[in-house]
C-alpha positions in Angstrom: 78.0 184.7 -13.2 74.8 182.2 -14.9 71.7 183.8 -14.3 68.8 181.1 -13.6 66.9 183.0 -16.1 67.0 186.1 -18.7 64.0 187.8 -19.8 64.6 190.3 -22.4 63.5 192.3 -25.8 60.5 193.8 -24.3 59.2 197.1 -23.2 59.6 197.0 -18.6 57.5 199.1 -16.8 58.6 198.4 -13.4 57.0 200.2 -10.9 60.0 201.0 -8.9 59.8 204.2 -7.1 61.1 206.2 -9.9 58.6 204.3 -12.0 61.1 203.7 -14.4 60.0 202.9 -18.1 62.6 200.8 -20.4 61.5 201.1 -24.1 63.7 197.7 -24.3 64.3 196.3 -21.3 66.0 192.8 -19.9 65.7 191.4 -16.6 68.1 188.8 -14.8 67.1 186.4 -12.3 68.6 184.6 -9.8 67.8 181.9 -6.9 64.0 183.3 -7.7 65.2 186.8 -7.1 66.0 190.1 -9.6 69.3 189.9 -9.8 69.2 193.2 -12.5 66.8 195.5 -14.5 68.7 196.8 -17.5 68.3 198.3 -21.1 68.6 196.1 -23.9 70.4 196.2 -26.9 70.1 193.2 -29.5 73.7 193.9 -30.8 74.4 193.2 -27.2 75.8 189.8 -26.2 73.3 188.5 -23.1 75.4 186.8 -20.2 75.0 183.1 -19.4 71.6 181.9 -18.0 70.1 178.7 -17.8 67.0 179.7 -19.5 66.8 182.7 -21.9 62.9 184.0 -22.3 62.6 186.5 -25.8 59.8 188.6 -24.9 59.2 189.4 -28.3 58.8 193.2 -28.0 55.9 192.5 -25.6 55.3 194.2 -22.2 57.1 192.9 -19.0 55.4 193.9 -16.1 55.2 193.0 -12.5 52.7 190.5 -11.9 49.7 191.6 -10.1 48.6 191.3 -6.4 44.8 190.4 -6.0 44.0 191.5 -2.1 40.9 190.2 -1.5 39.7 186.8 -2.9 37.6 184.0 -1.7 39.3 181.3 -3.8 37.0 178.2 -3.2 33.6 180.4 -4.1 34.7 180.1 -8.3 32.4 176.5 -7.2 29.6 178.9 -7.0 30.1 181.1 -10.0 27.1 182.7 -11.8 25.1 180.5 -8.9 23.1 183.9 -7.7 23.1 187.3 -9.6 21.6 190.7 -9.3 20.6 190.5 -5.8 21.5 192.3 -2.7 24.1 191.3 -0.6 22.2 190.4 3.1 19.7 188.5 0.7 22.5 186.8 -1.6 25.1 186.0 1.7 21.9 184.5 3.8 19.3 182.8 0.9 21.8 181.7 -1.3 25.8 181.8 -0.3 25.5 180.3 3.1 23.0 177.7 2.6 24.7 176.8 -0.7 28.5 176.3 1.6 26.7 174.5 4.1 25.4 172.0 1.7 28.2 171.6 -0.9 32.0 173.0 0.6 33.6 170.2 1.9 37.7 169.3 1.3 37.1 167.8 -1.7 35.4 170.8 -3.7 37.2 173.1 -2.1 40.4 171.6 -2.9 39.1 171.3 -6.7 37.6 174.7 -6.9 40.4 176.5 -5.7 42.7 174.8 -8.1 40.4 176.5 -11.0 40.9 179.8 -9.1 44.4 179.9 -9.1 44.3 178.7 -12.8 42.4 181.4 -13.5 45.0 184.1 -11.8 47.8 182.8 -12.8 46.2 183.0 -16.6 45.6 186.6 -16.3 48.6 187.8 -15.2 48.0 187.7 -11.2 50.9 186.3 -9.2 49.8 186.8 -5.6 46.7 186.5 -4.2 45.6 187.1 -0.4 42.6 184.9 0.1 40.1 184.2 3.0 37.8 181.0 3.5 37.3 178.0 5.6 38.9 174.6 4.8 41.5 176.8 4.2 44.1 173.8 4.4 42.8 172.8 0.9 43.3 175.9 -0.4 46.8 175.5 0.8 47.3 172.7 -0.8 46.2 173.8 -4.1 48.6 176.7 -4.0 51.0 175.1 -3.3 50.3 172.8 -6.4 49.8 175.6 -8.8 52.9 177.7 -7.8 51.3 180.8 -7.0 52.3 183.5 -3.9 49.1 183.5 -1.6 48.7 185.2 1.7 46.2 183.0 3.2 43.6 183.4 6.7 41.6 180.4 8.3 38.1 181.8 8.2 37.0 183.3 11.7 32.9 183.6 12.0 30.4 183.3 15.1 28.4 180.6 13.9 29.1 177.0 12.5 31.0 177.1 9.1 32.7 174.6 7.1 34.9 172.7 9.0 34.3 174.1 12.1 31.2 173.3 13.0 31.8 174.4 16.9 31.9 178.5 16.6 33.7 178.1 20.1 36.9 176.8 18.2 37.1 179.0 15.3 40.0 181.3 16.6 41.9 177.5 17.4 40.8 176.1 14.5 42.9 179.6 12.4 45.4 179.4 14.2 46.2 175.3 13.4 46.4 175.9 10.2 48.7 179.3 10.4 51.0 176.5 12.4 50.8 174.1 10.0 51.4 176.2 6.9 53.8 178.4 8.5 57.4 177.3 7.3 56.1 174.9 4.2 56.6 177.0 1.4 58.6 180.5 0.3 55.2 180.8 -1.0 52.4 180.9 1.5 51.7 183.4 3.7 49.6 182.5 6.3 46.9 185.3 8.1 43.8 184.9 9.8 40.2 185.9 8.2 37.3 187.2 10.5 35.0 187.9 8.4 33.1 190.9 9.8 32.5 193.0 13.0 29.0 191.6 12.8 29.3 188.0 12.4 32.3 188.0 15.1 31.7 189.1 18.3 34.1 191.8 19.9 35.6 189.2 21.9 36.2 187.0 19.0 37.5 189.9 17.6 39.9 190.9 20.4 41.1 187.1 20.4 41.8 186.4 16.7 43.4 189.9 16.4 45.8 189.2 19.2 46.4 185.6 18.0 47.5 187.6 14.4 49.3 190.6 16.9 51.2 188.1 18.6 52.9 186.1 15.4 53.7 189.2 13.3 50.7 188.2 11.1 48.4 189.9 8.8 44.4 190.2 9.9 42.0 190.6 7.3 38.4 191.5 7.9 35.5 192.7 5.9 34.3 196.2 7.1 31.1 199.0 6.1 30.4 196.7 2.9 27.0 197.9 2.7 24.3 200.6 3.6 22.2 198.4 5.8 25.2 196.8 7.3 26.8 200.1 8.5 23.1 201.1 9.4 22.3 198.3 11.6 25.7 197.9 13.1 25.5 201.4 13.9 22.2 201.3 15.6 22.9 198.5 17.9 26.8 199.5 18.6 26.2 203.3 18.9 29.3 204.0 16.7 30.6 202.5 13.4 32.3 199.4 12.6 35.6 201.2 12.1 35.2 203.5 15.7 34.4 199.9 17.3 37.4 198.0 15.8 39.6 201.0 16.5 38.2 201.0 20.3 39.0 196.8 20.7 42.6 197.9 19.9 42.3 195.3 16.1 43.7 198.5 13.5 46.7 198.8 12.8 49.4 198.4 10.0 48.6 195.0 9.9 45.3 195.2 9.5 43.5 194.8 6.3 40.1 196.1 5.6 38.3 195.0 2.8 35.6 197.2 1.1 35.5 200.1 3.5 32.6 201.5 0.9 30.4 203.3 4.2 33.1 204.5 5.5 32.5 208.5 6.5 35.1 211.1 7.2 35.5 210.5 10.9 36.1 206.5 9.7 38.7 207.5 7.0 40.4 209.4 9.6 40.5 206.6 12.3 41.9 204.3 9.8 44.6 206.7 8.3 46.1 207.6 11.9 45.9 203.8 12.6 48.0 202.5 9.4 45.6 200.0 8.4 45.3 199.4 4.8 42.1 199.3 2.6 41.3 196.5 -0.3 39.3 198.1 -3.0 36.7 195.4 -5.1 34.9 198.1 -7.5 33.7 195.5 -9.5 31.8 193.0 -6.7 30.5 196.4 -4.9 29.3 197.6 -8.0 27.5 193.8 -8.9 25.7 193.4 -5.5 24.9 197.4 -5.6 27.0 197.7 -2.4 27.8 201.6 -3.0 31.6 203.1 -4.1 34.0 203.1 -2.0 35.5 206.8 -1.4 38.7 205.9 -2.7 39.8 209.4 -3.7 39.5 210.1 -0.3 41.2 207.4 1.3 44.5 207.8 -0.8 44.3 211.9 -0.3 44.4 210.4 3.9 47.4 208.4 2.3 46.1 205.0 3.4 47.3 202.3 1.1 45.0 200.9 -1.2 45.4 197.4 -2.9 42.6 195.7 -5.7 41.1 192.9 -5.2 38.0 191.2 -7.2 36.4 189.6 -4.2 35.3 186.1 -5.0 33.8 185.0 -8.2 30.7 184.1 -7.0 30.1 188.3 -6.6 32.5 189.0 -9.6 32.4 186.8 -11.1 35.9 186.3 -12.3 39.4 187.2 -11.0 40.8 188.9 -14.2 42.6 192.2 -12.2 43.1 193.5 -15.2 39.2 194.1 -15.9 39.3 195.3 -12.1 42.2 197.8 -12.6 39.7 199.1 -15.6 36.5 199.3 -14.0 38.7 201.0 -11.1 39.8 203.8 -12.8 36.4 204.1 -14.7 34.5 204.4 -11.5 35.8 207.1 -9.5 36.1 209.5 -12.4 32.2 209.2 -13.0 31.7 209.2 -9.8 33.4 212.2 -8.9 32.8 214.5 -12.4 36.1 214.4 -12.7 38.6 212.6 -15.2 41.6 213.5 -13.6 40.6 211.0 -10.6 41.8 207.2 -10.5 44.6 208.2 -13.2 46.1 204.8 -14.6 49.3 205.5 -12.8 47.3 205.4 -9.7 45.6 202.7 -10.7 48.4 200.1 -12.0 50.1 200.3 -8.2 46.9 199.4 -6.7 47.5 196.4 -8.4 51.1 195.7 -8.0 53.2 197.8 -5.4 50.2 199.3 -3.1 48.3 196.1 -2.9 51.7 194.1 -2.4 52.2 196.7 0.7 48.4 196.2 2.1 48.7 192.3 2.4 52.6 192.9 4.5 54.6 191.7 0.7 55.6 195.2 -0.3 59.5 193.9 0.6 59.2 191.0 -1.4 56.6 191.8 -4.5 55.0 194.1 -6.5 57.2 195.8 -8.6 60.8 194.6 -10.3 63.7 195.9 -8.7 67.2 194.3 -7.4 66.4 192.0 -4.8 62.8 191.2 -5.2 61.0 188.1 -5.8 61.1 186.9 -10.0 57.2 187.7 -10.4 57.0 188.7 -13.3 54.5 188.6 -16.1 55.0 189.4 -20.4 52.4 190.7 -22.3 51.1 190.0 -25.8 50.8 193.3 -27.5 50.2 192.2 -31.3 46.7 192.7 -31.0 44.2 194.7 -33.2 42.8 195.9 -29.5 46.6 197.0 -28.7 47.6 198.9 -31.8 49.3 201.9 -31.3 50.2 202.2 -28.1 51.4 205.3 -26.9 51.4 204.8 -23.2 52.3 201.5 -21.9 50.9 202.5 -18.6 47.4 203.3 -20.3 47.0 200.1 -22.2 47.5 198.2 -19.0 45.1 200.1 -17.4 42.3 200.6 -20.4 43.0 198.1 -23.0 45.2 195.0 -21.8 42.6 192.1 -20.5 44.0 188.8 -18.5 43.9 187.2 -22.5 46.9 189.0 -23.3 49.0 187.1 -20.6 51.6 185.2 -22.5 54.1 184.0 -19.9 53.8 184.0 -16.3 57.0 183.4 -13.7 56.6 183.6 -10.1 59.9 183.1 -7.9 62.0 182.8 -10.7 59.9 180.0 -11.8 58.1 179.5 -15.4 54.0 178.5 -14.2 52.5 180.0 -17.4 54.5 180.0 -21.3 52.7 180.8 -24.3 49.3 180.3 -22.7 50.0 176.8 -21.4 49.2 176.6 -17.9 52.6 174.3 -16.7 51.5 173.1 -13.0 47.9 172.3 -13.5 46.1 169.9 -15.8 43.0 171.9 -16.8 41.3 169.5 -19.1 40.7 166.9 -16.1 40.3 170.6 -13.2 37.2 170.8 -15.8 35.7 167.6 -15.4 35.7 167.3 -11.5 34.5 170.4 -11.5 31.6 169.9 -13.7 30.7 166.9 -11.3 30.3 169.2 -8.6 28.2 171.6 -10.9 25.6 168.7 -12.2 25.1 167.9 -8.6 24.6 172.0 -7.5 22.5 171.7 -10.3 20.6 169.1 -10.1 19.3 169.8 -6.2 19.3 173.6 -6.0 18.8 175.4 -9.3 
């Protein structure tokens, strides 16, 4: 048969089960699928394929699966640092999305953020905002694989300025996105037990039940947050959700940092997954998350960076680092977090916790194309003695060379192939002079 596509001459680590390593590796593709993962030999004569991509002697990977993003907030990058989180959300974040999210910059700014992914090596993203319809769109544009929620809060927000319609208001855009693209997922986003109440909770949770859909939901992000929702509940966020019937194994809890033993447990015997943002918790001082302890429960654990205004970038390469970094100092113990661990958090595990595990996350037979090849003629690569180390420890989203996602070229050599950057720049450095002009 032609393959669509042939990538080949590089080292695959492929994150299959047997976590098979291939000193020289080629991989064939077909109708945006893996058609074949074999060894490669250069005195070997390569089948037909319409396209034929010479890694070089680089690294060919799985791309990477970002769980947790807030795609539009790269508008507010570097907009308020080194402040805590009720202060940063309430004095700075809200008031700054009330004034200056609309289509138009969201639309824009999300563009950048998929840019940025798809740049550093990150081919699926699961994302959670309002306007989410532009965010959509931009996806769609830039030809990266997004699970995506309609933000779900009790009090006005962008584009739904009537709290009373925000479960409505989700769940219009999950019907409108649902069948458009191979590529979009659509979810639906509450953003916390304490900004929804537990009946908006109940409702949007059932509305996600009921269509076979993922629910994403922040959860025990802070002290103060699981101190005060524990003094007026009388239990913790994850005994309350757990009690309104919203856990289960489509439920995705981001942060999770508070969560006790009693919580861990809850959350293990009720299949929901976890997504772990080290490098935001660690930036807004939030606490670490007791990852070692969740994976000993055996709940799955994806990475995600969070958005980049509490980042403040969405390189999970730097987030797989400061991963594995964390939880051995945290615990005393270098044996924690090991870069094996670490490296399916972001690929396989994290492809599992947003519902894509089927479809993403590592290269085998059958799977979606989403791959990514690595530059490794670097001084900060050389020698490498453990592919899975370097990805871990040394590797950074610069050393992204090609980028294919559903059997389909987005990034070669650097160039970013479905998005103009030079003009994404200017519009938006329009929107910065005017954020800077009234609020800084």
């Amino acid at each position: 048969m032609t393959y669509d596509m042939i990538v080949y001459n590089g080292l695959v680590v492929t994150v299959n089960p047997d976590f098979d390593i291939l000193k020289s590796g080629m991989i064939f593709i077909h109708d945006g699928r893996i058609a074949g993962v074999e060894q490669y030999d250069p005195d070997t004569v390569l089948p037909g394929s319409r396209e034929l991509i010479d890694a070089k002697g680089g690294l060919i990977m799985p791309g990477l699966v970002n769980t947790h993003t807030h795609i539009p907030m790269t508008l507010f990058r570097g907009l308020a640092d080194d402040i805590a989180l009720d202060v940063w959300l309430n004095e700075y974040i809200f008031p700054a999305e009330a004034k200056y999210i609309n289509p138009e910059s969201v639309f824009y700014s999300s563009l950048l953020a998929c840019a940025e992914m798809l740049l550093s090596g990150t081919t699926t993203c699961c994302d959670g905002y309002f306007l989410e319809d532009e965010v959509a769109k931009s996806v769609d544009i830039s030809g990266i694989r997004a699970v995506l929620g309609h933000g779900v809060i009790d009090f006005p927000a962008p584009g739904v300025p009537n709290p009373s319609d925000n479960v409505k208001t989700a769940l219009a855009f999950v019907h409108k996105w649902q069948d458009v693209s191979p590529l979009i997922t659509p979810s639906i986003f509450c953003h916390s037990p304490y900004t929804c109440s537990a009946d908006t909770l109940k409702k949007a949770k059932n509305a996600a039940r009921s269509r076979g859909l993922l629910f994403q939901i922040h959860a025990a992000e802070t002290k103060n947050e699981r101190d005060q929702f524990l003094y007026k509940n009388k239990m913790t966020s994850a005994a309350s959700m757990n009690e309104l019937g919203i856990l289960d194994e489509n439920t995705l809890l981001v942060h999770g940092v508070w969560f006790d033993e009693h919580d861990i447990d809850i959350v293990a015997k009720s299949g929901a997954r976890i997504s772990h943002n080290p490098e935001s918790n660690m930036k807004l001082a939030s606490g670490i998350a007791p990852v070692p302890d969740f994976l000993k429960a055996e709940i799955i654990v994806g990475l995600g960076t969070d958005g980049c205004a509490s980042n403040n970038n969405l390189d999970l390469f730097q987030e797989m680092d400061f991963a594995a970094k964390l939880h051995k100092v945290n615990t005393l113990d270098p044996r924690t977090a090991d870069a094996k661990t670490i490296l399916k958090m972001a690929t396989i595990e994290g492809a599992k916790a947003i519902g894509l595990g089927s479809i993403t996350g590592s290269l085998e037979k059958g799977k979606q194309a989403d791959i990514i090849i690595l530059n490794t003629s670097s001084p900060h690569l050389f020698p490498m003695y453990n592919p899975v180390s370097h990805i871990v420890y040394s590797i950074t989203g610069s050393d992204v060379r090609d980028v294919i996602v559903r059997g389909r070229t987005v990034v070669r050599n650097r160039k970013l192939l479905t998005i103009n950057t030079d003009d994404l720049f200017d519009k938006i450095q329009v929107f910065a002079d005017r954020i800077c002009a009234e609020s800084l």
